[in-house]
C-alpha positions in Angstrom: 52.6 -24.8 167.3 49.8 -27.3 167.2 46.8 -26.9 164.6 44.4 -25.9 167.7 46.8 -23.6 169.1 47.1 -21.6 165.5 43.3 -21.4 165.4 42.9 -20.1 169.2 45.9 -17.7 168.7 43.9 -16.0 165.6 40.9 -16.0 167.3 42.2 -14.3 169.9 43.9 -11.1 167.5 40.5 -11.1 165.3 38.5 -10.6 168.7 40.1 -7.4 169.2 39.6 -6.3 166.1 35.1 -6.0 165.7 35.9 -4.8 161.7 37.1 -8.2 161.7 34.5 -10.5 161.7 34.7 -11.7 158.6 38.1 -13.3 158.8 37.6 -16.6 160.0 40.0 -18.3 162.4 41.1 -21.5 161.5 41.5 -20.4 157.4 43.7 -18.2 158.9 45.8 -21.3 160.9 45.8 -22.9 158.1 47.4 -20.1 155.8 50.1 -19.7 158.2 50.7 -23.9 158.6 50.5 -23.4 154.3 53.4 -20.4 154.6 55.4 -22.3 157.5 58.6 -20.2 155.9 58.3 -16.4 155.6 61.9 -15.7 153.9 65.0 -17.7 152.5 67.0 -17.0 156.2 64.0 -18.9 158.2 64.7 -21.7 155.0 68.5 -21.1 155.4 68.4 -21.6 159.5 66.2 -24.5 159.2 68.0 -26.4 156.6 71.2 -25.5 158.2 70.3 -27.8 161.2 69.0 -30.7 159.1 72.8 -30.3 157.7 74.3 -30.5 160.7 72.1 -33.3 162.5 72.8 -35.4 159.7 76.9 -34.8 159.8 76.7 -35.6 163.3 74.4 -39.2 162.4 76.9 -39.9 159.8 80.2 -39.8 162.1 78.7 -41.7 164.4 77.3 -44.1 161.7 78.5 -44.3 157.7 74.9 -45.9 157.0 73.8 -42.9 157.6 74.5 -41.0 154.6 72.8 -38.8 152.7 71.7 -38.3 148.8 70.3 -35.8 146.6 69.8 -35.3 142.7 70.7 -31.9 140.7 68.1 -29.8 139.2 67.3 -26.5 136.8 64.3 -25.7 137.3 61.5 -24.9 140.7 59.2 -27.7 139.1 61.5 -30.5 138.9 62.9 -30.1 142.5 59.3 -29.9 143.9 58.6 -33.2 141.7 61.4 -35.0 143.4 60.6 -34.1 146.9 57.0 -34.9 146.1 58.3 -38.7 144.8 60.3 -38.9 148.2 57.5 -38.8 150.3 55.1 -40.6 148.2 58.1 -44.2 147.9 59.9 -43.5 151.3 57.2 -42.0 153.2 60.2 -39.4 154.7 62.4 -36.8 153.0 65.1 -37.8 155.8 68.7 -38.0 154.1 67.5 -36.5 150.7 68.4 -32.9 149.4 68.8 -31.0 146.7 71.4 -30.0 144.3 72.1 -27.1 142.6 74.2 -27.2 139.5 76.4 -24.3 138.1 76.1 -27.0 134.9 73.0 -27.1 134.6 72.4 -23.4 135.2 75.1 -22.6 132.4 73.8 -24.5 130.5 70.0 -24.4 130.6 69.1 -20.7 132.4 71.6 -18.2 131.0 70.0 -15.5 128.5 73.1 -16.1 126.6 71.7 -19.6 125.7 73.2 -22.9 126.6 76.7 -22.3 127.7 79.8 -24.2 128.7 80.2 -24.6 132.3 83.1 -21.9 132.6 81.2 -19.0 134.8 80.2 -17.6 131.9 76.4 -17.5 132.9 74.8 -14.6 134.8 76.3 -15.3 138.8 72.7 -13.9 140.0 70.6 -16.4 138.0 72.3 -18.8 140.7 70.6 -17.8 143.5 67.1 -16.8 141.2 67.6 -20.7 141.0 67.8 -21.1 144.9 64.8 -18.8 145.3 62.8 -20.7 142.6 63.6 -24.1 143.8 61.8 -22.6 147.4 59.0 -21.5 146.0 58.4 -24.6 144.8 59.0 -26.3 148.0 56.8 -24.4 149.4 54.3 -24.6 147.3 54.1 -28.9 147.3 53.5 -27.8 151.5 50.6 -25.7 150.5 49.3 -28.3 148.0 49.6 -31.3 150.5 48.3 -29.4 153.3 45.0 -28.2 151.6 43.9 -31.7 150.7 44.6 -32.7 154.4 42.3 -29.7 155.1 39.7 -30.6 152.7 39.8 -33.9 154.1 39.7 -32.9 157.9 36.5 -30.8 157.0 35.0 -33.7 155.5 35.4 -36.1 158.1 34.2 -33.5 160.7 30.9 -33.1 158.4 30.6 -36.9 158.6 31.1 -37.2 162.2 33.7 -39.2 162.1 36.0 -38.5 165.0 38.0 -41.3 165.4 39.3 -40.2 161.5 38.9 -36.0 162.4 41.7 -36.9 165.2 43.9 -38.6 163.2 43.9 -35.8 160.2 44.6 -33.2 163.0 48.0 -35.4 164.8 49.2 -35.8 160.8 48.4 -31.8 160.2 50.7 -31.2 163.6 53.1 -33.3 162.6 53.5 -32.6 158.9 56.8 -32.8 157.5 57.7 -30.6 154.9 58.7 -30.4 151.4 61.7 -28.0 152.6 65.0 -29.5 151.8 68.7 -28.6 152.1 69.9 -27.3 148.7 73.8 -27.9 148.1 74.4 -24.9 145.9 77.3 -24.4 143.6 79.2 -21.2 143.9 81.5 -22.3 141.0 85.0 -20.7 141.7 83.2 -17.5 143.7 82.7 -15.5 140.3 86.2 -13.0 141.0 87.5 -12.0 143.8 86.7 -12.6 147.4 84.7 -9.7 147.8 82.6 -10.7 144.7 82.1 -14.3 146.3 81.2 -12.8 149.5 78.8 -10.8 147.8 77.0 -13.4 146.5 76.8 -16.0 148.9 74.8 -13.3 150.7 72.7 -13.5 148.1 72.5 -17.7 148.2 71.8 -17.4 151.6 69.3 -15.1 151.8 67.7 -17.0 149.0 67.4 -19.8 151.2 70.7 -21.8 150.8 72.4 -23.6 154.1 75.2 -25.2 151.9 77.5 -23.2 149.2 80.2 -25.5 147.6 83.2 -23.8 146.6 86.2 -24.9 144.3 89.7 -23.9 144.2 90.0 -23.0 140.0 90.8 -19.7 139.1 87.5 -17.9 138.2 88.6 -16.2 134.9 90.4 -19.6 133.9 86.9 -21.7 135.4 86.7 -25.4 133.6 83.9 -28.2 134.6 85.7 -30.5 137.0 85.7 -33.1 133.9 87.2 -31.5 131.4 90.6 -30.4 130.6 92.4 -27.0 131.2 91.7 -26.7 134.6 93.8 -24.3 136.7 94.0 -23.9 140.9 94.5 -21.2 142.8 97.2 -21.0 145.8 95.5 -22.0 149.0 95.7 -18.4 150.6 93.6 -17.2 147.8 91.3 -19.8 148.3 90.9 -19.5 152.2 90.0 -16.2 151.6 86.8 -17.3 149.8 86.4 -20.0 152.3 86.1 -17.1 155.0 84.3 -14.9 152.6 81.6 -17.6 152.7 81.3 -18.2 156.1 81.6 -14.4 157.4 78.2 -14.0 154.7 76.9 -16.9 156.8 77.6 -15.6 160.2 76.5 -11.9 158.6 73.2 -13.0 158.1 72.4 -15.2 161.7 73.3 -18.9 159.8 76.1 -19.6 161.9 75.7 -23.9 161.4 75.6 -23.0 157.4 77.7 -26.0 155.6 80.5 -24.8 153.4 81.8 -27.5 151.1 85.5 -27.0 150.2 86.2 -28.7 146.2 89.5 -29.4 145.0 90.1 -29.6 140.8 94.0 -30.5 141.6 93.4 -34.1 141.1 92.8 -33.0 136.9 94.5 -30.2 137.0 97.9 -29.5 136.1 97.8 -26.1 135.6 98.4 -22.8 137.9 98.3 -19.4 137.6 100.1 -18.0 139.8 103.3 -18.7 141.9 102.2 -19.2 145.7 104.0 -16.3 147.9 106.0 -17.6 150.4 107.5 -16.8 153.5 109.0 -19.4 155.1 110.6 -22.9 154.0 107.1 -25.6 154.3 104.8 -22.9 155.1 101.5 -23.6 153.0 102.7 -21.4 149.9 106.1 -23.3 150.2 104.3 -26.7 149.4 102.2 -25.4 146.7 105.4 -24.4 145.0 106.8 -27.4 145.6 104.7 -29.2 143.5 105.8 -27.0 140.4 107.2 -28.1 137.3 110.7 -26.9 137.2 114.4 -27.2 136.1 117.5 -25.9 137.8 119.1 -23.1 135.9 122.7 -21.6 136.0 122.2 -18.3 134.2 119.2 -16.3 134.2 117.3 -15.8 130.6 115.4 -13.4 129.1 112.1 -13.5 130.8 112.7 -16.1 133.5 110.5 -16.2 136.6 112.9 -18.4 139.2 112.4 -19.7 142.9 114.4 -21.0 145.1 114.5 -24.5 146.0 116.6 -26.4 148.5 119.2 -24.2 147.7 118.7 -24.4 144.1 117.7 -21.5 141.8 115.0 -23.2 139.6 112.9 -22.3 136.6 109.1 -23.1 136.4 107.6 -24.5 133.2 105.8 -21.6 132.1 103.6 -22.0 129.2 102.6 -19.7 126.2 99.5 -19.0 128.0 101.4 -17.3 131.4 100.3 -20.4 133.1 102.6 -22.5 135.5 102.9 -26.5 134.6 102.2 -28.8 137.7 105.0 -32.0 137.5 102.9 -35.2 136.4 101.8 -37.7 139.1 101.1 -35.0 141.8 97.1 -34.3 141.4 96.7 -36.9 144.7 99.4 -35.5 146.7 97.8 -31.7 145.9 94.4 -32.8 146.5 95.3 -34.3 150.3 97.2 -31.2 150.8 94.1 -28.8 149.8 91.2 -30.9 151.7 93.6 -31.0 155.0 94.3 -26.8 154.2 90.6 -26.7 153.7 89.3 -28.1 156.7 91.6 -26.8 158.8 91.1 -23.0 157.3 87.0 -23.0 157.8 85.5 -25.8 155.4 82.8 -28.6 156.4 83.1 -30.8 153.7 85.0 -31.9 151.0 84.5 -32.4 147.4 87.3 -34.5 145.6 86.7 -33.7 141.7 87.7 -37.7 140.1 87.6 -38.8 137.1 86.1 -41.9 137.5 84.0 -43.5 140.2 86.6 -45.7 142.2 85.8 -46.4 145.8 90.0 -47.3 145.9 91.1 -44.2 144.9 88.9 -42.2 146.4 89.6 -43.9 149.6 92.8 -44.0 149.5 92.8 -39.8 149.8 90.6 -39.6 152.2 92.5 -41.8 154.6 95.5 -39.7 154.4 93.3 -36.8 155.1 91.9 -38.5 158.0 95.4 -39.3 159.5 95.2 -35.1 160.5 91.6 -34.5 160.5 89.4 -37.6 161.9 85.9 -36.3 160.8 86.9 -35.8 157.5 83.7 -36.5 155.1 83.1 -35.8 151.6 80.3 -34.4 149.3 80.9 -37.0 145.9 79.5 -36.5 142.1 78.2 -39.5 140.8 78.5 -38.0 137.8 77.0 -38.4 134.4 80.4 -37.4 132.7 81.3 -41.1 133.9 80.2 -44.1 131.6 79.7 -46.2 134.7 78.9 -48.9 133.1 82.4 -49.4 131.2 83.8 -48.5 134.4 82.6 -51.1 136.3 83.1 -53.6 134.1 86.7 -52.6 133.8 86.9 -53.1 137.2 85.7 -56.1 137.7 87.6 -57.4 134.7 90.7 -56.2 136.3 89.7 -57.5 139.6 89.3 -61.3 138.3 92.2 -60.8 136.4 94.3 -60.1 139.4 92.3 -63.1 141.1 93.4 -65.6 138.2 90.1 -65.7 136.7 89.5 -66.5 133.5 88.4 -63.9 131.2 89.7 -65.1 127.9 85.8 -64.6 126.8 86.0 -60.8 127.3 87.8 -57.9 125.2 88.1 -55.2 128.0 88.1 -52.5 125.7 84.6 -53.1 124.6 82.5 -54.6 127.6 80.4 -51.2 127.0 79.0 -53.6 124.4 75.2 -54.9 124.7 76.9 -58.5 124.1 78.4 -58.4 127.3 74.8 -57.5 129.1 73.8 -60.8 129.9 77.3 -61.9 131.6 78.5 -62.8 134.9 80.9 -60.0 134.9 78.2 -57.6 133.5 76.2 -59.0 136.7 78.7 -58.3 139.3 79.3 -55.1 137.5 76.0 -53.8 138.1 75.6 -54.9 141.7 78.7 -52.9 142.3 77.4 -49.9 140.7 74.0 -50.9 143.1 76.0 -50.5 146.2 78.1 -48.1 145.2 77.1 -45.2 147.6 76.3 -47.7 150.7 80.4 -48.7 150.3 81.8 -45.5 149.3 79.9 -44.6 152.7 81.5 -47.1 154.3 84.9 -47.3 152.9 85.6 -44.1 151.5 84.5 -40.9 153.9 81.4 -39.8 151.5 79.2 -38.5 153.5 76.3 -37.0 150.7 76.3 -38.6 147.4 74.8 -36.3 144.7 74.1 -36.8 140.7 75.0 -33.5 139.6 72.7 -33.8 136.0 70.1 -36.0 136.0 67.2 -34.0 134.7 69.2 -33.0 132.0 69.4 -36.5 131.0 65.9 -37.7 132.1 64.5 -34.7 130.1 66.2 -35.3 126.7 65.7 -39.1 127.1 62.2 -39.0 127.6 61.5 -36.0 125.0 63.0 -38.4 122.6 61.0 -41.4 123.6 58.0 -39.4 123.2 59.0 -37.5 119.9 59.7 -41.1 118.3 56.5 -42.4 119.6 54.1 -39.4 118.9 55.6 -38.2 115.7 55.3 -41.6 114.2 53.0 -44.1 114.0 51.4 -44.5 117.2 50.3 -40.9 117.5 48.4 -39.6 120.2 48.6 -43.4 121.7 52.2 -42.7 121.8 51.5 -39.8 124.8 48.3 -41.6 126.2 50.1 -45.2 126.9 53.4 -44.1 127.6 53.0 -41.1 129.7 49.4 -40.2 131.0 48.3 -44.3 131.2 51.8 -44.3 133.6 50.5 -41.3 135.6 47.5 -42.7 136.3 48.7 -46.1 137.2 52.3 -45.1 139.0 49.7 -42.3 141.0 51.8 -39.3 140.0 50.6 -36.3 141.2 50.8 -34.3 138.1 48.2 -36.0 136.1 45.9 -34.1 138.2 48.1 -30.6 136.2 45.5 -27.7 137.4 45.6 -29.2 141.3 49.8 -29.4 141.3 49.6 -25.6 139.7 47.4 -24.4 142.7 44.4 -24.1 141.5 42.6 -25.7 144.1 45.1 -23.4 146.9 43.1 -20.6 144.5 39.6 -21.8 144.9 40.0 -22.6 149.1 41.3 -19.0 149.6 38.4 -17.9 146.6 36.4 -19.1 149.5 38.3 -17.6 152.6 37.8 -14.0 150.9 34.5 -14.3 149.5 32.7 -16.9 151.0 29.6 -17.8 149.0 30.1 -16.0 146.4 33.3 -17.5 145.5 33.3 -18.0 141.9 35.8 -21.4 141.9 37.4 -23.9 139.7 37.0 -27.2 141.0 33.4 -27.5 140.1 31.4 -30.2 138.0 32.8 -29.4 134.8 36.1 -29.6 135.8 37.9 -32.2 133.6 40.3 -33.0 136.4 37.5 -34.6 137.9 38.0 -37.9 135.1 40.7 -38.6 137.0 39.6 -39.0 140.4 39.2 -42.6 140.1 
């Protein structure tokens, strides 16, 4: 509904209401254009669509893929959507993502934790919620300095300028983002993952990512200790999560199916069975075992081509994988999950290599065309040595000489200024746009940024302003920056709502409005 229409449609209710004529019309349009989303399922639906369009523009073209960077907090999200518009003029092909990291470790009121499910599950979607508000609060924002400038240009007269303020307010393109939000390994049982996807989704999530480690036994995808679950187990989350989408009228909501198998060797549980090659079959028959003769004390055997065989079975009750099989598991659970309910696909690696990668997903493809992936350009990585190594390797295998490199330490700053450091970093530039291309990754994500960008910066400043620069240390190399690089938040009360406060101040009260944004306003020294 266009700007005009809103006004005419409240003109029309507050006619037949004569208490009513205080209430003006259009500050009542442009409330409602300010509040576009009344509840996380309008979010959810929206977002869901976005999702879907952009799939559908990535099959048909890998350019078209899509990005986003994690966050922890409603503030930084906003920020980042805010920078989207202001660089790219379009938050097309940018979203948000939600970290079960980050939320163990920076919102739990047990303090910073591990990223094990140890965290509160509900502080998840609190997270989802938050990030919304936010969202919807840079729409607000934005929109109310459009409005103050639409009533400006109509007090000047200027119609030519009134007209085009008007076509940008009708076509205004919101904050509102898809969030990618990390379930973690459901938080127990199926039920219990159920449960709270509800909760995601009526929070305002379109996408839930789901991964196929035991719950209790949860491990960040980089570390070690990581144990799977059979696949029935985990198709019954899979459909957990989609019947709380279709529960709640989100029928397009994006589940995205993550395998750990890759890293780890580990199992809990013995897959039942009941048939040779059934899916349970071939999850057994990537087991550790030996053939036995006798039975012992305490044995667990299967049955395998005929054989009675013993699984490795550790001290810990857990089931040993045999080495060498984390790619062949990882095909098997992305086709399993695709073909059982999933969207997309999340391949846990342990180092950003287009090769590998792509190697899996074209054996996945070979059964399920379509197959894309959602990838972690992780921060656990040190991309730089990576890429080095690779390119090392690379002219190594091309009989290039590279007598004047030790490939254990190219991380070294004596390498920066190299040729190989060069080609290095331009594959680490087009990284995404070839993994696109070459590799089936449809959404490329950083899964910690802020974390990083927070503690590098804090440092920066504590070194500067602690020592002997002092206050020049915050005035050159933060609020100086603001002001030149135009960031929004120099202007702090405006990006907290305080001029959202003083326009509706002047909605309710009219002239005797007592607002903010007056003379002595200090904001005001930064209008220039």
């Amino acid at each position: 509904m266009t700007y005009s229409n809103e006004i005419t449609q409240a003109n029309s209710t507050i006619a037949g209401q004569p208490a009513w004529d205080g209430i003006n019309a259009e500050s009542v349009a442009r409330m409602r254009l300010q509040n576009r989303f009344k509840t996380g399922l309008d979010i959810a639906k929206y977002t869901a669509g976005i999702m879907r369009r952009d799939m559908a523009a990535y099959d048909a073209d890998p350019a078209a893929y899509t990005q986003s960077l994690g966050c922890w907090h409603g503030f930084i999200g906003q920020q980042k959507l805010i920078s989207i518009k202001k660089h790219f003029g379009t938050t097309k092909g940018r979203y948000l993502y939600l970290s079960g990291w980050m939320v163990a470790a920076l919102r739990s009121e047990f303090g910073p934790l591990p990223d094990q499910s140890m965290h509160e599950k509900t502080s998840v979607s609190a997270l989802i919620e938050e990030l919304y508000t936010f969202l919807r609060q840079a729409d607000a924002r934005e929109l109310g300095m459009m409005f103050r400038d639409l009533d400006a240009a109509q007090a000047a007269g200027d119609e030519v300028k009134t007209k085009q303020l008007q076509s940008a307010i009708d076509n205004y393109e919101t904050h509102v983002v898809p969030i990618v939000a990390d379930i973690d390994a459901g938080f127990g049982n199926a039920e219990a993952t159920y449960l709270l996807a509800k909760k995601f989704i009526e929070a305002g999530a379109c996408c839930i990512q789901i991964e196929n480690q035991v719950s209790d036994e949860k491990q960040c995808g980089h570390q070690d200790g990581k144990v799977t679950v059979p696949h029935e187990d985990f198709i019954a989350k899979i459909r957990a999560v989609r019947y709380a989408f279709m529960e709640l009228g989100v029928d397009d909501g994006v589940i995205v199916a993550r395998t750990d198998s890759l890293g780890a060797g580990l199992t809990k549980q013995i897959a039942f069975t009941r048939e040779a090659g059934d899916i349970g079959d071939q999850y057994n028959s990537f087991l550790d075992c030996e053939e036995v003769t006798e039975i012992g004390h305490g044995d667990v055997l299967i049955s395998r081509d005929g054989k009675l065989m013993k699984p490795k079975r550790l001290p810990s009750n857990l089931y040993q994988f045999r080495s060498g099989t984390g790619e062949d598991r990882c095909v098997l659970d992305c086709i399993t999950s695709l073909q059982n309910g999933a969207d997309l696909l999340w391949i846990e690696t342990e180092k950003p290599h287009i090769g590998q990668i792509g190697g899996m997903v074209s054996r996945i493809r070979e059964v399920i065309p379509n197959a894309k992936l959602v990838y972690n350009n992780s921060p656990s990585f040190n991309w730089t040595l990576n890429f080095r190594q690779q390119v090392f390797d690379a002219w190594s295998a091309e009989g290039k000489d590279v007598s004047a490199y030790d490939r254990a330490k190219l991380m070294s700053v004596d390498y920066d200024d190299t040729a190989l450091a060069a080609e290095a970093d331009e594959r680490i530039r087009t990284f995404q746009r070839d993994a696109a291309r070459e590799a089936g990754i449809f959404h490329h994500l950083i899964t910690l940024p802020t974390y990083h960008t927070a503690a590098l910066s804090t440092d920066n400043l504590a070194k500067e302003y602690f020592g002997d620069a002092g206050m020049l240390g915050y005035v050159k190399n933060v609020q100086r920056q603001e002001i030149r690089q135009g960031i929004a938040c120099v202007k702090h009360q405006n990006m907290s709502g305080s001029d959202i406060g003083d326009d509706h101040k002047e909605y309710f009260a009219g002239e005797a409005a007592l607002k903010a944004g007056g003379a002595a306003n200090t904001m005001n020294q930064f209008a220039a």
